[in-house]
C-alpha positions as CSV (number, residue, x, y, z in Angstrom):
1,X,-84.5,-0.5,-39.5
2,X,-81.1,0.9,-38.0
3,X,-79.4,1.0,-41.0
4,X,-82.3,3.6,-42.6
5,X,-82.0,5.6,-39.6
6,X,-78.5,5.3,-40.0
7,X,-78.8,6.7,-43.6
8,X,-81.2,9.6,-42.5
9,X,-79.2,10.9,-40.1
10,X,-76.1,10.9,-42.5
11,X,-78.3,12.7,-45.0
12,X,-79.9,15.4,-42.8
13,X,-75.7,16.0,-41.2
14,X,-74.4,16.5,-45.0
15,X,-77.7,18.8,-45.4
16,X,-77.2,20.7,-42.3
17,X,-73.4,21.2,-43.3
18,X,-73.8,22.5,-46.8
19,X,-76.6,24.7,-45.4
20,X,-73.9,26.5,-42.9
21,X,-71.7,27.4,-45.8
22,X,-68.5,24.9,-44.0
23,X,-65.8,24.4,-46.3
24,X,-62.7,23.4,-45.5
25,X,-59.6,25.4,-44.6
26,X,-58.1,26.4,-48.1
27,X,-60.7,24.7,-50.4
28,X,-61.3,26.7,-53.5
29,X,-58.1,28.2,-53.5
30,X,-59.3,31.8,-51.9
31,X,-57.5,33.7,-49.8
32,X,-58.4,37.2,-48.7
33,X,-55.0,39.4,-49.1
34,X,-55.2,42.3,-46.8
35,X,-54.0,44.8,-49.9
36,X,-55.6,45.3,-53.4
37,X,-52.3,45.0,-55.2
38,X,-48.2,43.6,-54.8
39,X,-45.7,43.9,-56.6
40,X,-43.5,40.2,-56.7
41,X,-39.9,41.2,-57.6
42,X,-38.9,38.0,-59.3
43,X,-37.2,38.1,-62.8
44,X,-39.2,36.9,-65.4
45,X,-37.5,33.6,-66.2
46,X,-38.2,32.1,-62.8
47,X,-40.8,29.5,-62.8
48,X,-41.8,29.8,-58.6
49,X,-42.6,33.5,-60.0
50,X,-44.9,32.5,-62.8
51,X,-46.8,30.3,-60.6
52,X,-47.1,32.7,-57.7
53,X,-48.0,35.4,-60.1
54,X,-50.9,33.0,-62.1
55,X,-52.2,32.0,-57.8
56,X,-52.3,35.8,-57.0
57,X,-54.2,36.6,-60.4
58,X,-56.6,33.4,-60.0
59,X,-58.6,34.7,-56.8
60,X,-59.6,38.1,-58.6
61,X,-59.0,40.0,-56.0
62,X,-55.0,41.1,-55.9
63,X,-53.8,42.6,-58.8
64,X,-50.4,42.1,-59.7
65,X,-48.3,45.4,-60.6
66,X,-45.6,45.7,-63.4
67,X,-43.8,48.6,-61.3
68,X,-43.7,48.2,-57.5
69,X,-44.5,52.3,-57.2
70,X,-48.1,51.3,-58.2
71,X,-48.2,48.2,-55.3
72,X,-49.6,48.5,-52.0
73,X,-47.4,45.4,-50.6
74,X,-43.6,44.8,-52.3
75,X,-42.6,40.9,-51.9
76,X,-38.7,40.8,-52.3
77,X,-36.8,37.6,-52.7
78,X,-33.8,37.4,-50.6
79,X,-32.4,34.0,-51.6
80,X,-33.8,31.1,-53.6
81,X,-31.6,27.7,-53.5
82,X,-32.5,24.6,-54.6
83,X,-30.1,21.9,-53.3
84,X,-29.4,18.2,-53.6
85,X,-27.1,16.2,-51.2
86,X,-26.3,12.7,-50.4
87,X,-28.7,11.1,-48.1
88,X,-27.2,7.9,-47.4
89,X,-24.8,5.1,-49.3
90,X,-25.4,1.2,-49.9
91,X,-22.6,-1.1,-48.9
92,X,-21.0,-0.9,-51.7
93,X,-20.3,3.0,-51.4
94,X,-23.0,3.9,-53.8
95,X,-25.3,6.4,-53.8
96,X,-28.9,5.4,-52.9
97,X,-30.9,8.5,-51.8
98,X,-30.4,11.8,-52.4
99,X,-32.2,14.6,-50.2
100,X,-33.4,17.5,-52.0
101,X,-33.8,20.8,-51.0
102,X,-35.8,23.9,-52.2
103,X,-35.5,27.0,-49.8
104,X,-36.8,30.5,-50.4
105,X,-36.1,33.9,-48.3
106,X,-38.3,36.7,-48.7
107,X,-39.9,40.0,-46.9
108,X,-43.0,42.5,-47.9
109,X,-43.0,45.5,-47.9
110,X,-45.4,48.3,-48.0
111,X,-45.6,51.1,-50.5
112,X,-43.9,53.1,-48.0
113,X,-41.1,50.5,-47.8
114,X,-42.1,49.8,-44.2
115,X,-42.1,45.6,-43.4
116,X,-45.2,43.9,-43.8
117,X,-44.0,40.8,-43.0
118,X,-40.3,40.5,-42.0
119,X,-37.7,38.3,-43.4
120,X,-39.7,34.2,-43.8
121,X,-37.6,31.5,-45.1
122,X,-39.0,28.3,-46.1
123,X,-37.6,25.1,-46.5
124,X,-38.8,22.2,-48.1
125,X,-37.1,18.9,-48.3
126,X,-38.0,15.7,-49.9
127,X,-36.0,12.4,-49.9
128,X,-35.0,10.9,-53.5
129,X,-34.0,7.3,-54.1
130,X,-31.4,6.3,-56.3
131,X,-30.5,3.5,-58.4
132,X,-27.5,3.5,-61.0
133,X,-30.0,1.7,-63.5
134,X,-32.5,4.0,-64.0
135,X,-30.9,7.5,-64.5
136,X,-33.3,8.9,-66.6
137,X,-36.7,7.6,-64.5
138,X,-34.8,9.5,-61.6
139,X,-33.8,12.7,-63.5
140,X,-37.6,12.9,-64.3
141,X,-38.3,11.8,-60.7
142,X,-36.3,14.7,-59.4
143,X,-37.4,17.5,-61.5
144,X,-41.1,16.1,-60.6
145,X,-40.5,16.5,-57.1
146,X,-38.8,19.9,-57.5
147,X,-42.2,20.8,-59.2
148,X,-44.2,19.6,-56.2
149,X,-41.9,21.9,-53.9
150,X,-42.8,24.5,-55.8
151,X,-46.5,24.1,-55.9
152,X,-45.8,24.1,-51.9
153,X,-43.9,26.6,-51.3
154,X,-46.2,28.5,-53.9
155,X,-49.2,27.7,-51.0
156,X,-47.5,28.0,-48.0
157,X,-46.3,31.8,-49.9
158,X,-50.0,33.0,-50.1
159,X,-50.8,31.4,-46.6
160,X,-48.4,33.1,-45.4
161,X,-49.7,36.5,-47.4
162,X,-52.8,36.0,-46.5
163,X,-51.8,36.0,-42.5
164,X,-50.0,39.5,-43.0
165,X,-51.4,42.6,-40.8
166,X,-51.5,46.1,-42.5
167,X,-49.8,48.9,-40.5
C-alpha cells in the first residue's frame, strides 16, 4: 500500500509541476534579448560567428543585421585565441597532456555607439591527453573538443546577451 501512495504522490508532483509552466533554466534554448536586432562583427569565415549567428536567428525573436547602421546592439570582437600548451610530461620527457585554450574578448554596443555591455572575455580551457601512438585519434580528439568550446562559449555569449540592460 506505501508503494501506491508512493506512486500517487509522484504522479500528482509531476502534474502539479507541468501545470505551473516550471522549466528549467535555459531549456528550449530561449532567451529574451533586450533589443530587436544586432549586428555581430565577425568575418564570415569564422565558425564561432556562424554558430552565434544560426543561435540568435533560432529564437525568432533577434534579427541579425548585414550592416551594423540598421542594429540596435553592435557585438565587436576584440580578440579571439585559441591556444594549446604543454600540460605536464611523462618520465621519459614526453608529452602526455596538452591544455587547450579558447578565449574570446568582446563589447556591445548600442546604435549610438554607447556600451551595452563593456569589454567580457571568456576563457575556456579543457585538458587533452596525449599519446605518441595515436596521433590521428588525438588530432580528431582536439578539434572535437575545440568544437565543444565553441558550443560553450556560443551559450555563455547569449547568456551573457541576454543579461544586458538597455540605457
Amino acid at each position: 500500500m506505501s508503494t501506491c501512495r508512493h506512486i500517487i504522490f509522484a504522479l500528482a508532483l509531476a502534474a502539479g509541476l507541468s501545470g505551473c509552466g516550471f522549466h528549467l533554466r535555459g531549456s528550449g534554448g530561449e532567451y529574451n534579448m533586450p533589443f530587436k536586432s544586432i549586428y555581430l562583427a565577425f568575418p564570415e569565415t569564422s565558425a564561432l560567428g556562424t554558430e552565434l549567428r544560426r543561435n540568435l536567428r533560432g529564437g525568432d525573436m533577434v534579427v541579425v543585421a548585414e550592416d551594423p547602421a540598421r542594429a540596435e546592439a553592435r557585438f565587436e570582437v576584440l580578440s579571439e585565441n585559441r591556444g594549446k600548451a604543454i600540460l605536464s610530461l611523462n618520465s621519459q620527457g614526453r608529452v602526455r597532456e596538452y591544455l587547450l585554450t579558447y578565449t574570446l574578448a568582446f563589447r556591445v554596443l548600442d546604435a549610438k555607439g554607447g556600451e551595452l555591455l563593456g569589454p567580457t572575455e571568456i576563457s575556456l580551457k579543457r585538458p587533452l591527453t596525449f599519446n605518441e601512438t595515436q596521433v590521428l585519434a588525438k588530432e580528431s580528439e582536439e578539434a572535437l573538443l575545440y568544437r565543444d568550446m565553441q558550443s560553450d562559449l556560443v551559450q555563455q555569449i547569449m547568456r551573457r546577451l541576454a543579461a544586458v540592460k538597455p540605457n
